[in-house]
mmCIF file of the N, C-alpha and C atoms, coordinates in Angstrom:
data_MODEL
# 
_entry.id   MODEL 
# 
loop_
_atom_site.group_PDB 
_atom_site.id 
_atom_site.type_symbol 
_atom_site.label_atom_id 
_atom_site.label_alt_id 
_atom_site.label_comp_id 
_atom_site.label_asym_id 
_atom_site.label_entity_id 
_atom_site.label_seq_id 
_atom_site.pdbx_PDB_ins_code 
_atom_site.Cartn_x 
_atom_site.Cartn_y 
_atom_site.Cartn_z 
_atom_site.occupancy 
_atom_site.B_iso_or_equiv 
_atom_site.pdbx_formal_charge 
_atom_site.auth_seq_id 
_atom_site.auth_comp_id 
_atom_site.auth_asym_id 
_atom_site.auth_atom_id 
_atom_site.pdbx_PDB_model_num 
ATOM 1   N N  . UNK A 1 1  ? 23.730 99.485  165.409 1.00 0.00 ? 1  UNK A N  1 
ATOM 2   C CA . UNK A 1 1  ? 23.066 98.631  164.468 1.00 0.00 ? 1  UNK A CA 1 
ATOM 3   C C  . UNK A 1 1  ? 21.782 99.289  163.963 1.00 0.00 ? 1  UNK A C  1 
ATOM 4   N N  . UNK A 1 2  ? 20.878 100.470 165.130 1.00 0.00 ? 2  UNK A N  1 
ATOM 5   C CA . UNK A 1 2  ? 20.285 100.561 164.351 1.00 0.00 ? 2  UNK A CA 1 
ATOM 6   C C  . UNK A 1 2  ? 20.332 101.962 163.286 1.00 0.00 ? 2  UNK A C  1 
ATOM 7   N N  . UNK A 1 3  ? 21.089 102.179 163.297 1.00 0.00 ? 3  UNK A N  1 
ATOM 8   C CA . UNK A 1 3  ? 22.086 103.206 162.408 1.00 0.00 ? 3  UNK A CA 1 
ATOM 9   C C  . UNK A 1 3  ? 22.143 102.782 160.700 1.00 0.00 ? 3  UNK A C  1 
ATOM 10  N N  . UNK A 1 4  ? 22.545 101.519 160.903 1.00 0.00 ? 4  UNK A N  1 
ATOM 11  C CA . UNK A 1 4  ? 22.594 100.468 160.260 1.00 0.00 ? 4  UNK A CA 1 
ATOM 12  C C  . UNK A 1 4  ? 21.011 100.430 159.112 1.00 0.00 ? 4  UNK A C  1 
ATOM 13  N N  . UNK A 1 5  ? 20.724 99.648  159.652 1.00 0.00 ? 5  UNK A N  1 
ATOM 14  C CA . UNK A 1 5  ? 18.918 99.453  159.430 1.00 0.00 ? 5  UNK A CA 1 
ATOM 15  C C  . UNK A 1 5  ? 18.576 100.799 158.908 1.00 0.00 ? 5  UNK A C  1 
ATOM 16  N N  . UNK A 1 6  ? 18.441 101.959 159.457 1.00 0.00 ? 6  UNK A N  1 
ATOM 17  C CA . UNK A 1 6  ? 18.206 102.818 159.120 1.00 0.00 ? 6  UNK A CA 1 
ATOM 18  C C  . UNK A 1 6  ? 18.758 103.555 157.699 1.00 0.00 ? 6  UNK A C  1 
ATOM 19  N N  . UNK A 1 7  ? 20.054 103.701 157.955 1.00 0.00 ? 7  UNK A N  1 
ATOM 20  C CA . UNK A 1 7  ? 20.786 103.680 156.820 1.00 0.00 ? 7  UNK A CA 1 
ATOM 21  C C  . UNK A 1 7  ? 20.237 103.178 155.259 1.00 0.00 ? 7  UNK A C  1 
ATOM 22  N N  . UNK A 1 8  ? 19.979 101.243 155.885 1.00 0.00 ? 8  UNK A N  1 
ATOM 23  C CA . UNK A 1 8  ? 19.214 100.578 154.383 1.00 0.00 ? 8  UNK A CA 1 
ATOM 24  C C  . UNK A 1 8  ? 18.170 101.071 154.224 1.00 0.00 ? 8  UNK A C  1 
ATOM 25  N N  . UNK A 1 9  ? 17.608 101.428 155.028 1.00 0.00 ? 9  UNK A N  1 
ATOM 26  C CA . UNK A 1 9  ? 16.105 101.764 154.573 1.00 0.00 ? 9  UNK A CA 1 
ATOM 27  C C  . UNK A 1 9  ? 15.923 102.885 153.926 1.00 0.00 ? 9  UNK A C  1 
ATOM 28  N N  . UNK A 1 10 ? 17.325 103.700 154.179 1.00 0.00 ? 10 UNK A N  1 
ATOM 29  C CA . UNK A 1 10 ? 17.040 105.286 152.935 1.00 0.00 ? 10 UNK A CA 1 
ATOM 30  C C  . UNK A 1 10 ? 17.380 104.908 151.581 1.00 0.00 ? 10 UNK A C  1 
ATOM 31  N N  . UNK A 1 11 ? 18.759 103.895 152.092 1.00 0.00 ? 11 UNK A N  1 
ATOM 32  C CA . UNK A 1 11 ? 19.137 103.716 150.758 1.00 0.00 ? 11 UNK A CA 1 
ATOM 33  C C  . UNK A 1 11 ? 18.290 102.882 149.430 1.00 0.00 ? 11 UNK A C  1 
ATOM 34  N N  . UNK A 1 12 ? 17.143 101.711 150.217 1.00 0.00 ? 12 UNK A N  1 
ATOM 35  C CA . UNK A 1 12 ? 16.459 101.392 149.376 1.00 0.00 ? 12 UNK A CA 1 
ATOM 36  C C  . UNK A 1 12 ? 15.606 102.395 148.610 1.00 0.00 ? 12 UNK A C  1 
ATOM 37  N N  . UNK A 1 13 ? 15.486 103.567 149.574 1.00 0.00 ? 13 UNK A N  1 
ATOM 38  C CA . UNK A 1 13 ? 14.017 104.366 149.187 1.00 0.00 ? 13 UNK A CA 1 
ATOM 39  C C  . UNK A 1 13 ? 14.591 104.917 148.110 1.00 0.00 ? 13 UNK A C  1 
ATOM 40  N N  . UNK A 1 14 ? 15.340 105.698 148.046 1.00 0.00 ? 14 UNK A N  1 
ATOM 41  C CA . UNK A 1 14 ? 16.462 106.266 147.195 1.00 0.00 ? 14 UNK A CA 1 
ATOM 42  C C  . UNK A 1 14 ? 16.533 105.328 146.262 1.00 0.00 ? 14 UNK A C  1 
ATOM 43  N N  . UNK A 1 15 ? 17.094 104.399 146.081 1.00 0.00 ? 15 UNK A N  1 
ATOM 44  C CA . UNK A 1 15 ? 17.161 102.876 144.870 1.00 0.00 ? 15 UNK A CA 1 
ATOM 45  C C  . UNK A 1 15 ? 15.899 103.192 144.112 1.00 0.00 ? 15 UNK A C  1 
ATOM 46  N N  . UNK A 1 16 ? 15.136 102.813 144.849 1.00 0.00 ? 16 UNK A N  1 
ATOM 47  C CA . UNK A 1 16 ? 13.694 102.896 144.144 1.00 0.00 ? 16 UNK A CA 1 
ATOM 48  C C  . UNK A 1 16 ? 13.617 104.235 143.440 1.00 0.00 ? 16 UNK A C  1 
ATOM 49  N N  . UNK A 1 17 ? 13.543 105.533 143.516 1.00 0.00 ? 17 UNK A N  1 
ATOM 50  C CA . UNK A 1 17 ? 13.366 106.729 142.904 1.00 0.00 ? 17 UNK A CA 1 
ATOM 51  C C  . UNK A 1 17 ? 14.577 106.754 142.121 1.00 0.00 ? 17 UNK A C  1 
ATOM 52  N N  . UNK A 1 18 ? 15.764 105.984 142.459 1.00 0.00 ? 18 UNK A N  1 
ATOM 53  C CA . UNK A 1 18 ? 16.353 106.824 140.946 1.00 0.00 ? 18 UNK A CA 1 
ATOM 54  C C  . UNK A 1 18 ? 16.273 105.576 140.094 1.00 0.00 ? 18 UNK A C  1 
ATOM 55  N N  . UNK A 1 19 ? 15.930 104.247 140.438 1.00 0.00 ? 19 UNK A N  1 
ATOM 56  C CA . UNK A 1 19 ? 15.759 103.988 138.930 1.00 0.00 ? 19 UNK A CA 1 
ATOM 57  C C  . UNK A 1 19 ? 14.767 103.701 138.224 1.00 0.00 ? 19 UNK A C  1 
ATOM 58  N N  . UNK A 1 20 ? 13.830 104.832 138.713 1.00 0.00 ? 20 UNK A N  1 
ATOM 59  C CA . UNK A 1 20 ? 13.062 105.362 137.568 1.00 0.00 ? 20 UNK A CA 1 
ATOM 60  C C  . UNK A 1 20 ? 13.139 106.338 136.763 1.00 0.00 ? 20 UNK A C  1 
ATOM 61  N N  . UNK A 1 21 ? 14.321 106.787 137.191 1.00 0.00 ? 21 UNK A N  1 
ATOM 62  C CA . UNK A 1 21 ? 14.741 108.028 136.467 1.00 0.00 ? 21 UNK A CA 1 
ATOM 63  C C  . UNK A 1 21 ? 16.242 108.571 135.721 1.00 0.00 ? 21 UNK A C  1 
ATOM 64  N N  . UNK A 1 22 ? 16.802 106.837 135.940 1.00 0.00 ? 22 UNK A N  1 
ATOM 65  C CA . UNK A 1 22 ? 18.434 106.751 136.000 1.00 0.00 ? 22 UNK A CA 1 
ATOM 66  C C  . UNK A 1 22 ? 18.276 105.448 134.899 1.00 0.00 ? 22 UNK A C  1 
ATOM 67  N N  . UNK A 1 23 ? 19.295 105.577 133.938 1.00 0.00 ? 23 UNK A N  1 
ATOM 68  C CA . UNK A 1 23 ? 19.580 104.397 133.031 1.00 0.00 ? 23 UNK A CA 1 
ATOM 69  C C  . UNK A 1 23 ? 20.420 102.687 134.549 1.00 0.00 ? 23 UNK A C  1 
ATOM 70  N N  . UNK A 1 24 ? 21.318 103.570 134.724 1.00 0.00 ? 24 UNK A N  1 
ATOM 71  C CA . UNK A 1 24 ? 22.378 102.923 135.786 1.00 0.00 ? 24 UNK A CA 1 
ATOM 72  C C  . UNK A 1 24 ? 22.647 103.784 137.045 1.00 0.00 ? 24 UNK A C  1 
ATOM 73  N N  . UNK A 1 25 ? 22.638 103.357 137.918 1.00 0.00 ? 25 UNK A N  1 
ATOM 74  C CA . UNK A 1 25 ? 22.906 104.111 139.422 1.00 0.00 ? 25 UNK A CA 1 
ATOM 75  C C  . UNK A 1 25 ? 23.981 103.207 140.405 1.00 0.00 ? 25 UNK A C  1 
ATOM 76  N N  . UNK A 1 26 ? 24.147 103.751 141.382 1.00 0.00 ? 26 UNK A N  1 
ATOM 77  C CA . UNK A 1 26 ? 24.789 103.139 142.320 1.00 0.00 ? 26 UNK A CA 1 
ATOM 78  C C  . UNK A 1 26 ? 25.137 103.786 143.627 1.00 0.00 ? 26 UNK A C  1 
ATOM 79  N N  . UNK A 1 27 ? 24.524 102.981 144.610 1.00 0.00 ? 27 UNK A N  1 
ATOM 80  C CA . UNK A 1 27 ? 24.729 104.174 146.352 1.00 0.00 ? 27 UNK A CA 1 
ATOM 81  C C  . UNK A 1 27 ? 25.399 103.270 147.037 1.00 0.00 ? 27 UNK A C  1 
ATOM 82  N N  . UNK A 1 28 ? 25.787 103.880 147.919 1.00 0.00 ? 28 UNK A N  1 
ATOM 83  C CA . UNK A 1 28 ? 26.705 102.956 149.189 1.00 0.00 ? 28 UNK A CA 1 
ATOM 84  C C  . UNK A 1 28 ? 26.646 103.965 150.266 1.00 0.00 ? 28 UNK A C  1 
ATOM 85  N N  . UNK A 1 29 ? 26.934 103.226 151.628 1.00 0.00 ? 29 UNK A N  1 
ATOM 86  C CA . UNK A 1 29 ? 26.629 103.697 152.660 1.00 0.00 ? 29 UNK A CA 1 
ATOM 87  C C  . UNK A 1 29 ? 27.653 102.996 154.108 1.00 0.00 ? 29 UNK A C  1 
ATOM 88  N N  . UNK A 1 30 ? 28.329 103.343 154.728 1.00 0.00 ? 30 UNK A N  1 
ATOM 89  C CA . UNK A 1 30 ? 28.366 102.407 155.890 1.00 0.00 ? 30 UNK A CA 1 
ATOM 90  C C  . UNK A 1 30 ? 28.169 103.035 157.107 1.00 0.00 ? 30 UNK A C  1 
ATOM 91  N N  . UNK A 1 31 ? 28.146 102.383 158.051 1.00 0.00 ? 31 UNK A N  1 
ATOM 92  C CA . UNK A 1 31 ? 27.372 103.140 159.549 1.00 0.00 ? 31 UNK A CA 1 
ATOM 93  C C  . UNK A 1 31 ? 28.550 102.575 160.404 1.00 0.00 ? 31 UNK A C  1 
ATOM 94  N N  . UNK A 1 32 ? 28.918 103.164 162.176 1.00 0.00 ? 32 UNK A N  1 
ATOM 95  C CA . UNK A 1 32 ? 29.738 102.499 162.781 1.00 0.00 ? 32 UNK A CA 1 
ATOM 96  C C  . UNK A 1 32 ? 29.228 102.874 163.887 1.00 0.00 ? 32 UNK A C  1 
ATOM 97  N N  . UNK A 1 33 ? 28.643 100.852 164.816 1.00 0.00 ? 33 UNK A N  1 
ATOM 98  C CA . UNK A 1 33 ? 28.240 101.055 165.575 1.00 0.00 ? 33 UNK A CA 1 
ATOM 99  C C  . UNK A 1 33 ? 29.431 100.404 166.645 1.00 0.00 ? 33 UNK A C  1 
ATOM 100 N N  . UNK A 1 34 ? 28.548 100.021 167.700 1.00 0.00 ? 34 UNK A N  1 
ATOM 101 C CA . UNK A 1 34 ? 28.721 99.166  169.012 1.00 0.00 ? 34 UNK A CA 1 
ATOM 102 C C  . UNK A 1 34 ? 29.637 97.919  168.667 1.00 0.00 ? 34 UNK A C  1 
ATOM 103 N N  . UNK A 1 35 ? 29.173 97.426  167.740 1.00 0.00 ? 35 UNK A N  1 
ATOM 104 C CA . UNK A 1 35 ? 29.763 96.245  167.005 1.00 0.00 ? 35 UNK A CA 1 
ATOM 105 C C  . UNK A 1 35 ? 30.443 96.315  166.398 1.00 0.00 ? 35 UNK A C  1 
ATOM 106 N N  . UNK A 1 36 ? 30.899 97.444  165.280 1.00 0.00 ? 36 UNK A N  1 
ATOM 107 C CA . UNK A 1 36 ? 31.575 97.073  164.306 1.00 0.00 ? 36 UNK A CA 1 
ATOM 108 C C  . UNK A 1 36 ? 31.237 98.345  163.203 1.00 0.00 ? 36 UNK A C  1 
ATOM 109 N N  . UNK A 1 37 ? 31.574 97.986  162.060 1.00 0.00 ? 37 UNK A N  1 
ATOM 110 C CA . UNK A 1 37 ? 31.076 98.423  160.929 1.00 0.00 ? 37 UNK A CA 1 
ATOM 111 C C  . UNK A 1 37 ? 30.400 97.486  159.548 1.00 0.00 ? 37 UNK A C  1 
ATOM 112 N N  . UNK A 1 38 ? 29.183 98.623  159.537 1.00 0.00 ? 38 UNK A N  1 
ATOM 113 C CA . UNK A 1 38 ? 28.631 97.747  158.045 1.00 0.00 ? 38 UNK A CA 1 
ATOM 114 C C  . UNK A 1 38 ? 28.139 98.542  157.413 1.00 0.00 ? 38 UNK A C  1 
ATOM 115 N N  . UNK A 1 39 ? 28.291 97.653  156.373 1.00 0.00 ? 39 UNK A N  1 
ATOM 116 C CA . UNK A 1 39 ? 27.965 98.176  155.242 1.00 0.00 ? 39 UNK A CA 1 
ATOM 117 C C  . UNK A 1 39 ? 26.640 97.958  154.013 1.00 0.00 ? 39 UNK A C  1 
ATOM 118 N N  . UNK A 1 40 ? 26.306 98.617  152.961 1.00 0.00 ? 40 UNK A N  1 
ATOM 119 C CA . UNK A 1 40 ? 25.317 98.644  151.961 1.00 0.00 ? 40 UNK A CA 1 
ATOM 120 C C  . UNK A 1 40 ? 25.462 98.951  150.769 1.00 0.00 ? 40 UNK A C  1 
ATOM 121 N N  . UNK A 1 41 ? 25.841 98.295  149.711 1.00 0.00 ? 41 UNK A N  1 
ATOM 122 C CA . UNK A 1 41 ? 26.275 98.746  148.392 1.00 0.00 ? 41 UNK A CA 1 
ATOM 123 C C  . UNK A 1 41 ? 24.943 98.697  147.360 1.00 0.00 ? 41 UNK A C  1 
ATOM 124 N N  . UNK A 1 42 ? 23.944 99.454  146.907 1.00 0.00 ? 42 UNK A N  1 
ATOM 125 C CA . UNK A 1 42 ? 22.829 99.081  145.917 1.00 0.00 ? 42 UNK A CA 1 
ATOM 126 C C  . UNK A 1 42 ? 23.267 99.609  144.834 1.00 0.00 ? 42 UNK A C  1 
ATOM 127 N N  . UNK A 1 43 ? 22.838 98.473  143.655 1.00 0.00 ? 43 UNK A N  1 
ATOM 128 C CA . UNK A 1 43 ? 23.601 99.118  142.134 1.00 0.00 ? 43 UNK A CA 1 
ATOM 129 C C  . UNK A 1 43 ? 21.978 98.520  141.079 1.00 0.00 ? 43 UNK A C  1 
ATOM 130 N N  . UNK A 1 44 ? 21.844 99.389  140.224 1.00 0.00 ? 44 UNK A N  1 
ATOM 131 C CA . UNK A 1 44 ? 21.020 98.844  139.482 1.00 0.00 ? 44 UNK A CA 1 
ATOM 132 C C  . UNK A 1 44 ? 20.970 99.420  137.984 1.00 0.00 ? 44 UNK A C  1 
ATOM 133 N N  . UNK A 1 45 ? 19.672 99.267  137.061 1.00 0.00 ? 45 UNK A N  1 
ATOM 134 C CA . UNK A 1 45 ? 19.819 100.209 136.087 1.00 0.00 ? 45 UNK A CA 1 
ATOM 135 C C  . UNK A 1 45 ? 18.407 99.397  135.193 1.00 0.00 ? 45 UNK A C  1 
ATOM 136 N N  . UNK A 1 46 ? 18.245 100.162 134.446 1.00 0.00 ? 46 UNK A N  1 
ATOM 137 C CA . UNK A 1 46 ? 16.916 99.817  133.478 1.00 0.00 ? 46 UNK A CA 1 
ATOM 138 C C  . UNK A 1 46 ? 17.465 99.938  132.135 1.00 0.00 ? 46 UNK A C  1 
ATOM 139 N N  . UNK A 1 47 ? 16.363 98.750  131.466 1.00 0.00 ? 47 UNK A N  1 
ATOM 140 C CA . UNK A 1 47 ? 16.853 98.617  129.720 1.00 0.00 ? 47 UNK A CA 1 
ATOM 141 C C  . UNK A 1 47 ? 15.641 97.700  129.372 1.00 0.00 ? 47 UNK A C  1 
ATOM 142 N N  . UNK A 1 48 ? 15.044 98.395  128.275 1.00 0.00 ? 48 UNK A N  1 
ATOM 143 C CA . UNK A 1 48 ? 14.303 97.620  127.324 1.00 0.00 ? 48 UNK A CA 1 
ATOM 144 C C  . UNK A 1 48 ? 13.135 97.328  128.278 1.00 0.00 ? 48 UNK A C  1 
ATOM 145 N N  . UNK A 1 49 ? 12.499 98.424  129.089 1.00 0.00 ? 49 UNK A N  1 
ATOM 146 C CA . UNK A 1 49 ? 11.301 97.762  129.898 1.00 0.00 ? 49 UNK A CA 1 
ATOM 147 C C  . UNK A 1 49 ? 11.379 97.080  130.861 1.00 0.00 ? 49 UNK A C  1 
ATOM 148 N N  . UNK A 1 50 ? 12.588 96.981  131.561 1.00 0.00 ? 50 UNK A N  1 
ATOM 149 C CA . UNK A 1 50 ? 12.570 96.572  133.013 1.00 0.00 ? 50 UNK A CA 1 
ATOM 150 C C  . UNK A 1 50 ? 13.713 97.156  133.623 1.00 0.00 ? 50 UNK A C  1 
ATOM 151 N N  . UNK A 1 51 ? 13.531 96.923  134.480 1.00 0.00 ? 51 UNK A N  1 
ATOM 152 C CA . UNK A 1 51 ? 15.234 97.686  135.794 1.00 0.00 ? 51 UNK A CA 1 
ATOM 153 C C  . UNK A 1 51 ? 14.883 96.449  136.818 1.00 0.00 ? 51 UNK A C  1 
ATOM 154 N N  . UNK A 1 52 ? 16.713 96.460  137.252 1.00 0.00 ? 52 UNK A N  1 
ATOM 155 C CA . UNK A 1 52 ? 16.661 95.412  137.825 1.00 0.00 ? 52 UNK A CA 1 
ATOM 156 C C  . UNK A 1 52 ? 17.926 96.427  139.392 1.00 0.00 ? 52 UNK A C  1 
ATOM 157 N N  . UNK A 1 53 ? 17.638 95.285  140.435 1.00 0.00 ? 53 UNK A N  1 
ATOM 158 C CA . UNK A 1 53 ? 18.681 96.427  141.544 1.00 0.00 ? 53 UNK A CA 1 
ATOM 159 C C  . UNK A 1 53 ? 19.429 95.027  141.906 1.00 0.00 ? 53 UNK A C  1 
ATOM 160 N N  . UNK A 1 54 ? 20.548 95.373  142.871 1.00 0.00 ? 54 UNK A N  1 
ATOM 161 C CA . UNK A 1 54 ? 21.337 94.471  143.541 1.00 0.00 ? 54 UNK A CA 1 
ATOM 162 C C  . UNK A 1 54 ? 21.633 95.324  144.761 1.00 0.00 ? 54 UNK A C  1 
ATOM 163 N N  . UNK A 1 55 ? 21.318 94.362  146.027 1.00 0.00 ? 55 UNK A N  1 
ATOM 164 C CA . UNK A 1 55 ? 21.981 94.888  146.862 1.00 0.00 ? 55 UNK A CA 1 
ATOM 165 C C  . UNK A 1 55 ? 22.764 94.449  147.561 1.00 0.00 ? 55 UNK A C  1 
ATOM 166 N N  . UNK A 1 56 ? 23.555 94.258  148.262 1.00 0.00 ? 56 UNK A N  1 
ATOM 167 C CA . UNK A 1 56 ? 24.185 94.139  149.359 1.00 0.00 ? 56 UNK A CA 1 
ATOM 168 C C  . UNK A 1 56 ? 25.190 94.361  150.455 1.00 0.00 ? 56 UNK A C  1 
ATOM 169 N N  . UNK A 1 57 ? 24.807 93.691  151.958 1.00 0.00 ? 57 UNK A N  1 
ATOM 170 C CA . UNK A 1 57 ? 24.569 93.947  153.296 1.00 0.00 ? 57 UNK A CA 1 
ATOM 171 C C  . UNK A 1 57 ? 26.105 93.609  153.802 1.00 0.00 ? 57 UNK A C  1 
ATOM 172 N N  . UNK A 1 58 ? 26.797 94.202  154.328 1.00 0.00 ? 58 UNK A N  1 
ATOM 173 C CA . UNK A 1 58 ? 27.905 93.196  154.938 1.00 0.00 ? 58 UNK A CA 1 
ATOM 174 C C  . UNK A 1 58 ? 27.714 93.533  156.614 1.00 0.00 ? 58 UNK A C  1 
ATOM 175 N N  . UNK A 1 59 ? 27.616 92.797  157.581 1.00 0.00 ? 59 UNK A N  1 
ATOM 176 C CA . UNK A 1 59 ? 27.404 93.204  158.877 1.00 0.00 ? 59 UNK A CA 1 
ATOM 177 C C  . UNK A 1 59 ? 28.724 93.364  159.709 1.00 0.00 ? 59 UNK A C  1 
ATOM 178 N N  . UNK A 1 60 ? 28.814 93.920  160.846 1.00 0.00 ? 60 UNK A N  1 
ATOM 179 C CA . UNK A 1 60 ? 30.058 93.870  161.608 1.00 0.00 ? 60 UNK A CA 1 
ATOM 180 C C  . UNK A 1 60 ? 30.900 92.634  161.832 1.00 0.00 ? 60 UNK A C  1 
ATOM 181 N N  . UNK A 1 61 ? 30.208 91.190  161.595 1.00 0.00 ? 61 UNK A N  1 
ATOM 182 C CA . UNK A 1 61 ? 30.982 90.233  161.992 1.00 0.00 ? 61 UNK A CA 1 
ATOM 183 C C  . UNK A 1 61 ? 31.240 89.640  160.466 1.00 0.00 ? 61 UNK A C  1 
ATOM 184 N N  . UNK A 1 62 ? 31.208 90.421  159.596 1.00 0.00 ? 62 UNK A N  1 
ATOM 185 C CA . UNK A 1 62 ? 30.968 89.943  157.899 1.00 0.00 ? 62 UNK A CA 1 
ATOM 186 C C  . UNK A 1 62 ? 30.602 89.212  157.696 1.00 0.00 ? 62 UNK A C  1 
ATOM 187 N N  . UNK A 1 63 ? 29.203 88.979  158.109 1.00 0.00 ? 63 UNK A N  1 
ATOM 188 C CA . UNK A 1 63 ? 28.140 88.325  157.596 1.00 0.00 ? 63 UNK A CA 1 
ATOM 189 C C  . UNK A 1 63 ? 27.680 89.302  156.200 1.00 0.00 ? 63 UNK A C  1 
ATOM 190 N N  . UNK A 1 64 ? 27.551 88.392  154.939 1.00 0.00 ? 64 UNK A N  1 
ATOM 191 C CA . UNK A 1 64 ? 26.874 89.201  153.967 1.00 0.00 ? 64 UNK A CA 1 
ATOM 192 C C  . UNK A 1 64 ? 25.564 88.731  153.453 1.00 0.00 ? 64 UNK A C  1 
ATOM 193 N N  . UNK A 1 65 ? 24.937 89.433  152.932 1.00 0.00 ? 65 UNK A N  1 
ATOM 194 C CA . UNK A 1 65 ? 23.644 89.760  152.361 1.00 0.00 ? 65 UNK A CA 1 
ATOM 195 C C  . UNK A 1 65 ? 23.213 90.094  151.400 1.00 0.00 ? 65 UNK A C  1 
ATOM 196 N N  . UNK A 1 66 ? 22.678 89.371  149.963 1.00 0.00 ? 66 UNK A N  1 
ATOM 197 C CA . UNK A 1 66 ? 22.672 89.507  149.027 1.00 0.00 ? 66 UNK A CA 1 
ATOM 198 C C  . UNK A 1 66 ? 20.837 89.530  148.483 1.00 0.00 ? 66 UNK A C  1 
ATOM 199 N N  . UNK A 1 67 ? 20.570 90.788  147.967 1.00 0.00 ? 67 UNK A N  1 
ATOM 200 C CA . UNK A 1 67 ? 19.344 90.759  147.355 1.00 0.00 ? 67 UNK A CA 1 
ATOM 201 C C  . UNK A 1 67 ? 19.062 91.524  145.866 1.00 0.00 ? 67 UNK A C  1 
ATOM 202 N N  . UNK A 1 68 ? 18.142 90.409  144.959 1.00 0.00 ? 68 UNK A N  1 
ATOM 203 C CA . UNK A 1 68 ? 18.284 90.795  144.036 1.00 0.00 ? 68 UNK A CA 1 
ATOM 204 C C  . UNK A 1 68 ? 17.088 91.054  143.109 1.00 0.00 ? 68 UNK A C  1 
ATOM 205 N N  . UNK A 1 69 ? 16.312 91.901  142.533 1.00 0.00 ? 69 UNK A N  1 
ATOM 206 C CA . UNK A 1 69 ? 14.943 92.477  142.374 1.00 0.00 ? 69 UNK A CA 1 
ATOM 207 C C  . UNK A 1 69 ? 15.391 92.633  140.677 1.00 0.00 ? 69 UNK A C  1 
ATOM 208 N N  . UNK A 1 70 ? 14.476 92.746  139.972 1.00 0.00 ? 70 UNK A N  1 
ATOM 209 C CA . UNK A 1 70 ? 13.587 92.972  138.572 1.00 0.00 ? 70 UNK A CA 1 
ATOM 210 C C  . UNK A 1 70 ? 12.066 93.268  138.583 1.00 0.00 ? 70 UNK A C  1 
ATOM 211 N N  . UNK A 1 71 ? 11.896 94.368  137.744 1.00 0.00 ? 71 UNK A N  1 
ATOM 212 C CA . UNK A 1 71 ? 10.734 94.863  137.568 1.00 0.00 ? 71 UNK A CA 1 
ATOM 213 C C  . UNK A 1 71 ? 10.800 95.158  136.282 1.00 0.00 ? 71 UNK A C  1 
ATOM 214 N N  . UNK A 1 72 ? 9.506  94.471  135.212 1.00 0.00 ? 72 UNK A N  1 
ATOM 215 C CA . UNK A 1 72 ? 9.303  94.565  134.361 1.00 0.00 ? 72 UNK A CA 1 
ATOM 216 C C  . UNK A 1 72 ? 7.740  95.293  134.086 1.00 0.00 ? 72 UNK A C  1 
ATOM 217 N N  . UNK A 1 73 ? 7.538  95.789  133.158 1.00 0.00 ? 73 UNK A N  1 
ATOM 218 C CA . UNK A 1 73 ? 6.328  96.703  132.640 1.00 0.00 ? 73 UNK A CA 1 
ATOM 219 C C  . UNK A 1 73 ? 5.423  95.851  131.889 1.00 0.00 ? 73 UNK A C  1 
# 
């Protein structure tokens, strides 16, 4: 799990740097622990002065996780 965690936390960092530099992007990731497997899908993209991301979490017992960000100038 914490494979996991770790995992999101690059993939956000990453999110963040390319879309400032990416019209549209998209990363994914999954880890396999003790529990199970999970997963991280982030997709986003910028237009007209803002970028917006989506992410989400699915955990080993598929629990999911949905987060969703905009940033405007």
């Amino acid at each position: 799990m914490t494979k996991f965690f770790l995992t999101s936390l690059v993939i956000g960092g990453l999110s963040v740097a390319a879309a400032a530099d990416a019209n549209a992007w998209t990363r994914s990731a999954t880890a396999n622990g003790p529990r199970g497997t999970s997963s991280v899908t982030a997709t986003g993209g910028c237009a007209n002065g803002s970028c917006t991301r989506n992410v989400t979490r699915t955990g080993p017992a598929g629990n999911t996780y949905t987060r969703t960000g905009t940033v405007s100038r």
